[in-house]
C-alpha positions in Angstrom: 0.0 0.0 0.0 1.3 3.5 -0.9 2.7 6.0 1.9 0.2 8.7 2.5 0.7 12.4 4.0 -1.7 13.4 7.1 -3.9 15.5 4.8 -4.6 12.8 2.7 -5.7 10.4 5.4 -9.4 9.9 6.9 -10.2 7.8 9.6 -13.4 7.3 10.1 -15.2 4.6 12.4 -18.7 2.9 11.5 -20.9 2.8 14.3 -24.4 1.9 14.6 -26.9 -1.1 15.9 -26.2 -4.7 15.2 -27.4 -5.5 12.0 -27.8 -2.3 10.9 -25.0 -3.2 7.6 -21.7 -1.7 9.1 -19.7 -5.0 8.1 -21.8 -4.8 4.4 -20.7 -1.5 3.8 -17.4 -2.1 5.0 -17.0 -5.1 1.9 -19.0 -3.0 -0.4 -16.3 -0.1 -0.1 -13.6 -2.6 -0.4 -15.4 -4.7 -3.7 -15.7 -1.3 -5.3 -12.0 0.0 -4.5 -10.9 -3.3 -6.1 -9.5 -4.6 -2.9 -11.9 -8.4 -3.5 -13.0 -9.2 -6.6 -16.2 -10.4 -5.1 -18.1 -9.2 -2.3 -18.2 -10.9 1.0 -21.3 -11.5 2.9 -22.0 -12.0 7.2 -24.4 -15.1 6.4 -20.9 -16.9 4.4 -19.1 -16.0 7.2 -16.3 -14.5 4.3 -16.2 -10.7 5.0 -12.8 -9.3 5.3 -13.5 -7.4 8.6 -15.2 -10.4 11.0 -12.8 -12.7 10.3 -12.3 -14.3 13.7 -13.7 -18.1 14.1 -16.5 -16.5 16.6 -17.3 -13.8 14.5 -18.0 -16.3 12.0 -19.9 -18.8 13.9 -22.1 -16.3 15.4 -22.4 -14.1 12.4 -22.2 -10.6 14.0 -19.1 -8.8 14.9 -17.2 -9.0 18.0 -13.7 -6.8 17.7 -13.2 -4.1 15.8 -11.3 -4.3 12.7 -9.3 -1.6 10.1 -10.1 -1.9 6.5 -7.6 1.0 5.0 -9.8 1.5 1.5 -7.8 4.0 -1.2 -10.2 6.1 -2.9 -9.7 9.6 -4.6 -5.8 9.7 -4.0 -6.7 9.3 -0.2 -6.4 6.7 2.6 -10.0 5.9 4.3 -9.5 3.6 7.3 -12.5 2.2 7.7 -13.1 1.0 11.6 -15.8 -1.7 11.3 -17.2 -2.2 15.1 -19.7 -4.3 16.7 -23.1 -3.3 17.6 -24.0 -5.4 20.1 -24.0 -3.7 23.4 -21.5 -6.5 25.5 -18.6 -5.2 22.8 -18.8 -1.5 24.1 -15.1 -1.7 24.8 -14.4 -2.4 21.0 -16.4 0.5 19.3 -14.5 2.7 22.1 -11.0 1.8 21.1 -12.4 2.4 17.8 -14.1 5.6 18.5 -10.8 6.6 20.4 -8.5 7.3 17.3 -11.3 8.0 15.2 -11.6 12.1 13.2 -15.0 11.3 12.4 -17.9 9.0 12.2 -20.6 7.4 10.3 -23.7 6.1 12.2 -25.4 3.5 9.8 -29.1 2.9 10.3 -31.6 0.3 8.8 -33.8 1.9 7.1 -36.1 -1.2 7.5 -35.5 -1.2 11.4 -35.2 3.1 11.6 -33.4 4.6 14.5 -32.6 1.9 17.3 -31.0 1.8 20.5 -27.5 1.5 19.3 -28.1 4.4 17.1 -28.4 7.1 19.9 -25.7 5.6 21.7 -23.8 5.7 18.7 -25.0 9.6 18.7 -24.2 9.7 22.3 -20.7 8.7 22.0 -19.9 11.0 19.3 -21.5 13.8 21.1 -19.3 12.7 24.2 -15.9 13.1 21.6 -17.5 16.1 19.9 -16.6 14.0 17.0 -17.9 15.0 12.8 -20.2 12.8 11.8 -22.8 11.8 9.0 -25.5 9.0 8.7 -25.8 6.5 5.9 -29.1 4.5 5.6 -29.0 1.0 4.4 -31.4 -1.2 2.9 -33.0 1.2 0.8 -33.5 -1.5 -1.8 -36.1 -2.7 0.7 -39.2 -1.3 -1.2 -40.9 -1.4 2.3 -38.5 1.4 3.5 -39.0 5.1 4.2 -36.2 7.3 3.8 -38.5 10.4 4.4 -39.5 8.7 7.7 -35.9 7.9 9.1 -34.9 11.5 8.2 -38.1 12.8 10.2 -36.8 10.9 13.4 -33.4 12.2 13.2 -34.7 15.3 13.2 -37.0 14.7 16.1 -34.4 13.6 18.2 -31.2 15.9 17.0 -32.9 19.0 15.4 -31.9 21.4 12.3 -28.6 20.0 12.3 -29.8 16.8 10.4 -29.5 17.9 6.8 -30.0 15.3 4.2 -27.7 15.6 1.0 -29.4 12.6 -0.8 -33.3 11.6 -1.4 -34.2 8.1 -3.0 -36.0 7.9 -6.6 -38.0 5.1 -6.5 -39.8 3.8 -9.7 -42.4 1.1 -9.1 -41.4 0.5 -6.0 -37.8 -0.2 -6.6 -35.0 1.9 -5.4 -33.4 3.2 -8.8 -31.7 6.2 -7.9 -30.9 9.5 -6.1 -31.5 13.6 -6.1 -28.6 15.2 -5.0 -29.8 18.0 -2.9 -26.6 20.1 -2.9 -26.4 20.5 -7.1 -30.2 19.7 -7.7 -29.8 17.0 -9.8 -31.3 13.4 -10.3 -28.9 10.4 -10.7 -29.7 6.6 -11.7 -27.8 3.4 -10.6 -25.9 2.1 -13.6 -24.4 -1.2 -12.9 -21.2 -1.8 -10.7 -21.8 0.7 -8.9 -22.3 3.6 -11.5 -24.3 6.4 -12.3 -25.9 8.2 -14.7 -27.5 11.7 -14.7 -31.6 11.8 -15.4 -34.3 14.3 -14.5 -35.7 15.1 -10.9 -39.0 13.5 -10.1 -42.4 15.6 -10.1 -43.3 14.4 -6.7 -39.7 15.2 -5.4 -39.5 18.8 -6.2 -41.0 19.9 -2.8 -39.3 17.8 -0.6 -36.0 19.0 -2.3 -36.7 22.7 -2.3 -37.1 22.2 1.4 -34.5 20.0 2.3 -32.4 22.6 0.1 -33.6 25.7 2.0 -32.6 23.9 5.3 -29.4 23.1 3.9 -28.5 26.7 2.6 -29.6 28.7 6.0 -26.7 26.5 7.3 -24.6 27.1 4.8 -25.5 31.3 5.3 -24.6 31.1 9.1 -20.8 30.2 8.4 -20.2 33.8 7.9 -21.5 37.5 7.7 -21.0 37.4 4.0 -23.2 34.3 3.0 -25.9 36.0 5.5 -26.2 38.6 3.1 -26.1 37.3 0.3 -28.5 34.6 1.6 -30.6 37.2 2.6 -30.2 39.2 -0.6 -31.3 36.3 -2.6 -28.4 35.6 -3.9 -27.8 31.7 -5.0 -24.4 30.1 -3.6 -22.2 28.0 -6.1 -22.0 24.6 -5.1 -18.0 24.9 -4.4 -19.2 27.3 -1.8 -21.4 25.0 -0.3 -19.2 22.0 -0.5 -16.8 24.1 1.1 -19.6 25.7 4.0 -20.6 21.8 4.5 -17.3 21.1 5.3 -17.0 23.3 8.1 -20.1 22.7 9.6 -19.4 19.2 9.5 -16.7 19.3 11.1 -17.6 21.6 14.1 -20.6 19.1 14.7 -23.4 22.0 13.7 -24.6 19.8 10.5 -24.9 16.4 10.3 -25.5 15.0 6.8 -27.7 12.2 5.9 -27.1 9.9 2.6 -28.4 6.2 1.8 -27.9 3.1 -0.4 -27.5 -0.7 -0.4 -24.7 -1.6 0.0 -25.8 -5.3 -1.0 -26.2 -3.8 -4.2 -23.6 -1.5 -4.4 -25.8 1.5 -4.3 -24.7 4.8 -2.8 -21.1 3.5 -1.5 -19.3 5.6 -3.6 -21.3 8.4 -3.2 -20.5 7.9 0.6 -16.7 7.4 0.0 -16.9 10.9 -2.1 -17.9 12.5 0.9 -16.1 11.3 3.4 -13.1 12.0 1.3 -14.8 15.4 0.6 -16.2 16.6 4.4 -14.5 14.9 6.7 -11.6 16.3 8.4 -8.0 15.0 8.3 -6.2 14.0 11.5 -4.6 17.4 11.7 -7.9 19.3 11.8 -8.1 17.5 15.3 -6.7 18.0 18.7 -3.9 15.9 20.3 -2.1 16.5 23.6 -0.2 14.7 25.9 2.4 15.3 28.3 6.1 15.2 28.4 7.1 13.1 31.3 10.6 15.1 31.4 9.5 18.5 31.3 5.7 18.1 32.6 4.7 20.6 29.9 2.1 20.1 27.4 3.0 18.3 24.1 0.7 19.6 21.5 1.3 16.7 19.2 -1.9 17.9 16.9 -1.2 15.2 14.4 1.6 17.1 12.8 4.3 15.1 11.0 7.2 17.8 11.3 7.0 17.0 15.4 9.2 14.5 17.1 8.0 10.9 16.6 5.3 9.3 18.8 2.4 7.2 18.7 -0.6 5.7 21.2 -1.5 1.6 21.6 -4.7 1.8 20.9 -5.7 -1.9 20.5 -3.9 -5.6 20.4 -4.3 -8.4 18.5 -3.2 -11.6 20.3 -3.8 -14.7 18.1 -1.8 -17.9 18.3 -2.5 -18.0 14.6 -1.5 -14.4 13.1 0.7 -13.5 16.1 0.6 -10.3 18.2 0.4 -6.9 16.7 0.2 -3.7 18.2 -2.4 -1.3 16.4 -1.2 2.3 16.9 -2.5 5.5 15.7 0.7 8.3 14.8 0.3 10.9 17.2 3.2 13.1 15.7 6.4 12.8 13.4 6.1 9.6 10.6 7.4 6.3 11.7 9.9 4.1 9.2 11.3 0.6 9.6 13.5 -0.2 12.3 12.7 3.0 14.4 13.2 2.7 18.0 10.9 4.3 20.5 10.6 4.1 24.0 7.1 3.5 25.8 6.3 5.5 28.1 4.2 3.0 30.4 6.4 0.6 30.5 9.7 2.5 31.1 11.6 0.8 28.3 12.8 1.0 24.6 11.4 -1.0 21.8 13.1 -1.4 18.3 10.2 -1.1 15.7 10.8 -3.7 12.9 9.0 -3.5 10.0 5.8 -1.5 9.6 2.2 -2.8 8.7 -1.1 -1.6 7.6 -3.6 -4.3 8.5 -6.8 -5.2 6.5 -9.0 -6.8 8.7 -6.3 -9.8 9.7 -4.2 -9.5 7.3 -1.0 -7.3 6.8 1.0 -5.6 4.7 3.9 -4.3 4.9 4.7 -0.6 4.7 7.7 2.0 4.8 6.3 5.0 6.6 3.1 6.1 8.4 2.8 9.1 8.5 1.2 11.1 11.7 -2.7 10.7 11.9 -2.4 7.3 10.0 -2.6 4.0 11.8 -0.5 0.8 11.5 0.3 -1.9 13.0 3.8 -3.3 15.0 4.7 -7.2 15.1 5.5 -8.7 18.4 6.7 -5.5 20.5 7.5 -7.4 23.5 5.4 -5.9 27.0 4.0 -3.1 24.8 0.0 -3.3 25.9 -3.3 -1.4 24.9 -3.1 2.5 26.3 0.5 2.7 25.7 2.6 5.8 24.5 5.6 5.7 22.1 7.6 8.2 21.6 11.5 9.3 21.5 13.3 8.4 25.3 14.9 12.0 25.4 11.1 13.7 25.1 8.9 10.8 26.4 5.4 11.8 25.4 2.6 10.3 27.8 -0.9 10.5 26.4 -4.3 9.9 27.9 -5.9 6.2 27.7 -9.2 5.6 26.3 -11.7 5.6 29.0 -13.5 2.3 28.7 -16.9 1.1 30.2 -16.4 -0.7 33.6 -17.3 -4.1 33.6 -20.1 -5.1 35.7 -21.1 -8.4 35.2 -19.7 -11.6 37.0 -19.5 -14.9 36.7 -17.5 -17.7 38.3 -15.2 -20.2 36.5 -13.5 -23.1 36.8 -11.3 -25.2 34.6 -13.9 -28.5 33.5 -10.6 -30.5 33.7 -8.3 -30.8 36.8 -5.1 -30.1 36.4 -5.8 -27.8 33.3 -6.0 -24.4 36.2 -2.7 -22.8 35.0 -3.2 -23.2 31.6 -6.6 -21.6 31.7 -4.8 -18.7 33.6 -2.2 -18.0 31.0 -4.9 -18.2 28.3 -6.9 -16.0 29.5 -4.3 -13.6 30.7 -3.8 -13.5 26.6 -7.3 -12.9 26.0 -7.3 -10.0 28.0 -4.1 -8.5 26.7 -6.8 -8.3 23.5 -10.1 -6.9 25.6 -10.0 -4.4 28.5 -13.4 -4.7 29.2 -13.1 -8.3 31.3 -11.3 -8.6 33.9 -9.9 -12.0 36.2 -10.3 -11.6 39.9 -9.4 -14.2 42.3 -11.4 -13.9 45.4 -9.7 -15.8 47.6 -11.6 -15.2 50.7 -14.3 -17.0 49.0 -12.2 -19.6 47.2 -13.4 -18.9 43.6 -12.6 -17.3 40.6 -14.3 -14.6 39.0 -14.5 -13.6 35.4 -16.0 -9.6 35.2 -17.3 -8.3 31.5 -20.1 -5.9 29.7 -22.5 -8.8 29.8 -23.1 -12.6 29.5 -22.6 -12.6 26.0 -19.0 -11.4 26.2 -17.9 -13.9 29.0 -19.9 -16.8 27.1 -17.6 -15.5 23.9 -14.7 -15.7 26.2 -15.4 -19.2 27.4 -16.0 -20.0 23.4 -12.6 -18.6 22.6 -10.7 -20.4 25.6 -11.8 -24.1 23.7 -11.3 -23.1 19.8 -7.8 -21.3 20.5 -6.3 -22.4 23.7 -7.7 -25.9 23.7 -8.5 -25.4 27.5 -12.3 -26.1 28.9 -14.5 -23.9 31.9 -17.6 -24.1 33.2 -19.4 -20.4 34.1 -21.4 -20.4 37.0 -23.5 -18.1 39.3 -21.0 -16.3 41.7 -20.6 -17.1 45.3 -21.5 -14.0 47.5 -18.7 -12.6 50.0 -21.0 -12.9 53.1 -19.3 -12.1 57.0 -20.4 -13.3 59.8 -21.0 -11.4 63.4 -22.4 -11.4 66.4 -25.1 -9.5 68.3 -25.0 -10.0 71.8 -22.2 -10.6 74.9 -21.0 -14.4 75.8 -18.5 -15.3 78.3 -17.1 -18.9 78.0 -14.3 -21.4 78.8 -11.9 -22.8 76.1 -10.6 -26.2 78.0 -7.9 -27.9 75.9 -6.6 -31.2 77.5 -4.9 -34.2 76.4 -3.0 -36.7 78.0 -0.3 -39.3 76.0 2.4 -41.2 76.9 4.9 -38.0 77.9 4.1 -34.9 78.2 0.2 -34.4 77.6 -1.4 -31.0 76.6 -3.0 -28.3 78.7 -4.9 -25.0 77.5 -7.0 -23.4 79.4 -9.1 -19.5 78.8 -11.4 -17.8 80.1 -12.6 -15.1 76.9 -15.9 -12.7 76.6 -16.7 -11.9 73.3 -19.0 -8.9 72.5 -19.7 -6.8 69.2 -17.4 -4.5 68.5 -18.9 -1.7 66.7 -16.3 -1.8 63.6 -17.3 -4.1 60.6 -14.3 -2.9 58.9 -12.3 -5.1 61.1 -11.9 -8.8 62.3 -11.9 -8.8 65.7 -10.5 -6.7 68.7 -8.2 -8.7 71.0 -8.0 -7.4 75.0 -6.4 -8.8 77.6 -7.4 -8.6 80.9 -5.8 -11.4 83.0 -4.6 -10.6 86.2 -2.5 -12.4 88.8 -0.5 -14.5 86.2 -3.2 -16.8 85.5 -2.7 -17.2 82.1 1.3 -16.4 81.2 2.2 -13.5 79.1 4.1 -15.8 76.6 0.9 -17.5 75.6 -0.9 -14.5 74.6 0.5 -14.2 71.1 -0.9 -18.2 70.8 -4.8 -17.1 71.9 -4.5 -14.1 69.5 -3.3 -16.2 66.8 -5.9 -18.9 67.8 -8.5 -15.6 67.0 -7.1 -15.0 64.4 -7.6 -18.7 62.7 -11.1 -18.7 63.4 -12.0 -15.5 61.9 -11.2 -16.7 58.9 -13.9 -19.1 58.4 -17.1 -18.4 61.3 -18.7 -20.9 62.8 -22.0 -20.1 61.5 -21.5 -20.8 57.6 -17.6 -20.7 57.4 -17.9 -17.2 56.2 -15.4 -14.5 57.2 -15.9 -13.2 61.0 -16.4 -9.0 61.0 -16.9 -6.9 64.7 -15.9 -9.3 67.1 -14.3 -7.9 70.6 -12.6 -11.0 72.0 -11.5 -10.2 76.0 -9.5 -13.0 77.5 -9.9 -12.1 81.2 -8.7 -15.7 83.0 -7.6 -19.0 82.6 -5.1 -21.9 83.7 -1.9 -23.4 83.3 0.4 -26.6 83.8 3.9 -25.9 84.1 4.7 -28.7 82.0 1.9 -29.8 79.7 1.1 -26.1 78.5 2.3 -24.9 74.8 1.5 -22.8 72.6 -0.5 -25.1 70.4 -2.7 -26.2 73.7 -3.4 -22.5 73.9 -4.7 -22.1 70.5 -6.2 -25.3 70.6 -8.1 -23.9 73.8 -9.0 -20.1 71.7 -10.4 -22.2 68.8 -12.6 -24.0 71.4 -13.8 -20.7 73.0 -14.6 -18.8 70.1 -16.7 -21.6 68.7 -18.8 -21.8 71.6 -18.2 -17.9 72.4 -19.3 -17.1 68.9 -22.3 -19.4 68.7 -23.9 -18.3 72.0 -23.5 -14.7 71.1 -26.4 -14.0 69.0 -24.3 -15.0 65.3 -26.2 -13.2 62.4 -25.4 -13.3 58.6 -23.9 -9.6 57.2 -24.7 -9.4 53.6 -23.0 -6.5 51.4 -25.3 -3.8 50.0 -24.1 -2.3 46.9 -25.2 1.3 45.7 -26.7 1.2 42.4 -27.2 3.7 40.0 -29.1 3.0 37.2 -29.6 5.0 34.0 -32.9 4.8 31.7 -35.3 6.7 29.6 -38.3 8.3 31.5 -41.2 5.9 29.8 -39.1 2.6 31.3 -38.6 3.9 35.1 -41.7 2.6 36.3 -40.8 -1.1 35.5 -36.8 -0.9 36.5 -38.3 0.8 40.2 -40.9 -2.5 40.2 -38.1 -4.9 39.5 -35.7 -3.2 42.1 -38.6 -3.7 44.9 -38.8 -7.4 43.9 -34.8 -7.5 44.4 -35.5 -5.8 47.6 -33.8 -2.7 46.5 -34.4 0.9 48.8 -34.5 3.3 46.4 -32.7 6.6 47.9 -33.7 8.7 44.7 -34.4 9.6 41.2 -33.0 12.8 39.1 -33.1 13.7 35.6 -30.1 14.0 33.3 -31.4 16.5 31.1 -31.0 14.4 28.1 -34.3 12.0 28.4 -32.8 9.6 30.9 -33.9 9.5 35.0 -31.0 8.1 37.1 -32.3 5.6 39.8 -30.2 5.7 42.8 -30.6 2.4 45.2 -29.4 0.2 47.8 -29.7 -3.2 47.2 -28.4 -6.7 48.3 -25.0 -7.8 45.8 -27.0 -11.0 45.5 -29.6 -9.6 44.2 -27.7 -8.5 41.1 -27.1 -11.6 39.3 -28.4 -11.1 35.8 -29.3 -7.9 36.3 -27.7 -6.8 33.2 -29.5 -9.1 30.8 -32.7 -8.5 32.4 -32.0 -4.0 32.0 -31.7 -4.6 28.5 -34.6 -6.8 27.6 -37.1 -4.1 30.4 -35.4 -1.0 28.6 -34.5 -2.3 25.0 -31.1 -2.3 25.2 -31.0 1.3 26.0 -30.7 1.2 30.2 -27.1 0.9 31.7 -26.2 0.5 35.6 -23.2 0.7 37.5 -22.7 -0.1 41.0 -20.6 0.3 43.8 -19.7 -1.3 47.8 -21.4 0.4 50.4 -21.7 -1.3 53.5 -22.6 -4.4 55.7 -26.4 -5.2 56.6 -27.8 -8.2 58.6 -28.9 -10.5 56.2 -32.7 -11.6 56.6 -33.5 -14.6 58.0 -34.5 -16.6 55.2 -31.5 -15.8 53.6 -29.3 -16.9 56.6 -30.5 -20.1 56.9 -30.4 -21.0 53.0 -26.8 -19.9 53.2 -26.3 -22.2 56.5 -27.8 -24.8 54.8 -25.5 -24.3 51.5 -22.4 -24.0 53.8 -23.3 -27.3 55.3 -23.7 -29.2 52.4 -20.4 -28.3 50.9 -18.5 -29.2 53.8 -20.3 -32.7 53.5 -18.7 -32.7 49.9 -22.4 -32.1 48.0 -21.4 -29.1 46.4 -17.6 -29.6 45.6 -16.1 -26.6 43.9 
């Protein structure tokens, strides 16, 4: 592939719903550019951008992919992303080192869910963007519709460039709004000029009108002459519509099928046309030496440096490191130094990847992205850049994962090598996390949603060759106590030799704090129990907190007084005394009023107004307090509640299908709270059957 300056270079990432034809566009683009000379299709499972065996199986896509496309003497890197919602991380990464976007919408499903959060997150990045309908072959579609909604939702700034001409039904061509002209579909993509439809001209002189007040408002001197009647030439307009577009104030609207090869190009044109180039867009970071602002602003005359902003970890195509050129142009054998990591990295060879495929390159220049083969610890959110200025720029923020699941390897013995695989699987996704609660002996995968970690488990068997089972989490109960007890620990045995003799005397009380253990006092007067045992009863205490003696869950807010005791001058040991605390605190504990604590998480959950109703019923049935409810100002109410951790199994799947996808939680700890006692006594129960080996983990 030919080097390319930073003016001639467009990225641009495709965002929309699932299904809505991001992937189809994506191979329509590439058939047309000559890259295939066929066209790929989801349902074949032969596309160039979801090439991963998953992607494949499940037909949708699950990472996001760079298609670099060549078209009009520039570079267009296409970032395809998935639309499903558990995949959030991906379109991120993607959006990250993205200069502008285009939302594709079914025409035949309209504006969905994943079309306002792709809105949203372009809004978030104040990022240029335009809208491409699909399916317009669809005779059942209405572009007029679609364009209504927009508008309903986002206002004046939707401005459609194209309308459909339809003849019989069938989609068979286009009025171009900015030059007032009809166009037919010739094959291959072609077009021809013909005549404007009759029953177009009104919806054209409108949609035109709405188009040139925008055009008027990007200075004094179109207002006047807008307002003196004067007609713009379309190079003006071109030129107003390209910097509208790229402060956000219009948005433009085309359409096609790109099935049928219908409207891509016309697409292409204007991304190539209206989109910004990487130095039209902000960069900064900071140099670590100096602590001064680096205003890296995509300029290729700057020193050299570059940002991780995804990894590809296959055991079939190896690892790369895709990296968007922050400043300077990269060559071949470059060394750079990273940031993160504190350490220098000799480049190698260069690569522009095309979905999973590379190809070699000499230079990228800044605003471009590339790829890097096997950069030793080099990770996702890294910075590269010269050791004597070392650039550090900011990471992507990515959503926090919120949904868990525990795991276990299906084959014992196969528990390290599960561990290393999916340490490599999440050098690839941020957005799932390992955590190994030992205090509850299991292990816990985190992720967006179900589908994800199922995907995950998926992976672990077709790549790694390792098997685990997902399972419902175990909850990180404590145990306490309520009310005072004062007991005896008696510890005696008696063997050929010297026997064994422990004897205490211990209160135990609540303490108050159930951010500790236990509190250990001693109050033994008169030498009845030795000072050289006392380490021995608080490390006895401190064995049994460990696992309570109601359900073997961790002991909170205990105050353990040892006040009296006895002692043989030549059976007592240290052992006999711990022996005797373990004694005491199970009896202690166990007369003291034990209770179950159960941790309460504060959740806030985010939805539009018309679904709060049903999210505050299901919170009730999850025994949820809800503390509050405010507006966002955008359509949403934020629920704020406390609510049991247990209660949150699932929640996730069961948000989306109340809200349509569109509702999104996140929680946090808060506190300890006596579990009720119906809860208790299943978890006794539970505890009690795995110790009797019924539910081995």
């Amino acid at each position: 592939m030919n080097v390319y300056r930073t003016d001639r270079v467009r990225n641009v990432v495709l965002l929309g719903h699932g299904g809505s034809g991001k992937t189809s566009l994506v191979e329509a683009a590439a058939y047309l550019n000559g890259l295939t000379s066929r066209m790929g299709n989801v349902t074949d499972g032969n596309t160039i951008s979801d090439y991963d065996k998953e992607e494949i199986k499940r037909k949708f896509s699950i990472s996001a992919s760079v298609v670099p496309i060549e078209w009009d003497k520039c570079k267009v890197n296409l970032l395809d992303t998935p639309g499903y919602f558990d995949f959030v991380g991906e379109v991120e990464e993607a959006v990250g080192v993205a200069d502008a976007a285009v939302i594709v919408v079914s025409g035949k499903d309209g504006v969905q869910v994943g079309t306002e959060k792709a809105w949203n997150l372009c809004e978030e990045r104040n990022l240029p963007r335009m809208i491409f309908v699909t399916n317009m072959d669809n005779n059942d579609v209405s572009y007029r519709e679609v364009v209504e909604k927009l508008q309903e939702l986002y206002g004046k700034k939707i401005a459609p460039l194209h309308m459909p001409i339809r003849e019989d039904g069938k989609f068979v061509g286009y009025v171009n709004i900015v030059k007032k002209a009809g166009r037919r579909f010739i094959p291959k993509g072609r077009k021809e000029e013909c005549p404007v439809p009759e029953y177009l001209e009104e919806y054209l002189e409108t949609y035109r009108e709405a188009l040139l007040e925008s055009v008027a408002e990007t200075s004094e001197d179109f207002m006047d002459r807008y307002f003196g009647g004067e007609e713009f030439t379309i190079a003006e307009i071109c030129a107003a519509l390209a910097t509208n577009i790229a402060d956000c104030s219009i948005v433009p609207v085309c359409m096609g099928s790109p099935v049928n090869l219908q409207g891509v190009s016309n697409l292409m044109d204007d991304i190539v046309e209206y989109f910004p180039s990487p130095n039209k867009r902000p960069c900064n970071g900071i140099n670590q030496k100096t602590n001064e602002m680096f205003e890296a602003n995509y300029d290729f005359q700057k020193q050299k440096s570059a940002y991780v902003w995804k990894t590809i970890s296959d055991p079939f195509i190896g690892k790369y490191s895709l990296i968007k050129v922050c400043s300077g142009s990269l060559k071949s054998d470059d060394t750079l130094y990273d940031v993160n990591k504190e350490n220098e990295e000799r480049l190698g060879k260069l690569y522009v990847m095309r979905g999973n495929k590379s190809f070699e390159v000499d230079e990228l220049f800044a605003g471009d992205i590339g790829a890097l083969a096997k950069l030793g610890d080099v990770e996702t959110g890294d910075s590269l850049s010269l050791k004597a200025a070392p650039v550090l720029y900011g990471k992507t923020k990515l959503s926090t994962p919120y949904t868990c699941m525990r795991y276990r390897a299906v084959s014992k013995g196969d528990e390290d090598k599960v561990a290393q695989s999916l340490s490599r699987l999440a050098i690839e996704d941020k957005t799932f996390k390992v955590v190994i609660d030992s205090a509850n002996s299991q292990s816990l995968l985190y992720g967006i949603g179900e589908q994800q970690l199922e995907i995950i488990k998926s992976k672990l068997k077709e790549r790694y060759k390792v098997e685990i089972e997902l399972m419902e989490p175990k909850v990180a109960f404590r145990e306490t106590i309520r009310k005072n007890s004062d007991v005896q620990g008696r510890y005696k045995k008696q063997t050929g030799g010297h026997g064994q003799f422990g004897d205490v005397k211990m209160r135990f009380e609540p303490s108050g704090d159930l951010n500790t253990p236990y509190e250990f006092v001693i109050e033994v007067v008169g030498g009845a129990v030795p000072k050289n045992y006392y380490p021995a009863v608080e490390k006895g205490l401190n064995e049994c907190v460990q696992a309570g003696p109601l359900a073997a869950y961790p002991v909170v807010g205990v105050k353990a007084t040892l006040y009296d005791g006895s002692y043989h001058p030549v059976d007592s040991s240290e052992q006999a005394f711990k022996t005797a605390t373990h004694l005491a605190f199970k009896d202690g504990f166990m007369k003291a009023g034990p209770v179950l604590l159960e941790p309460i998480v504060n959740l806030k959950v985010t939805v539009k107004d018309m679904y709060t109703g049903d999210v505050m019923g299901d919170l009730n049935k999850r025994r949820g307090r809800v503390l509050g409810m405010n507006p966002d100002h955008k359509g949403n109410t934020i629920i704020e509640a406390d609510i049991p951790q247990m209660e949150l199994y699932g929640y996730g799947t069961t948000l989306r299908s109340m809200t349509g996808g569109s509702g999104d939680f996140a929680y946090e700890f808060a506190r300890y709270e006596q579990a009720p006692a119906d809860i208790q006594a299943k978890q006794v129960q539970l505890r009690a059957e795995e110790v009797k080996g019924q539910d081995v983990d």
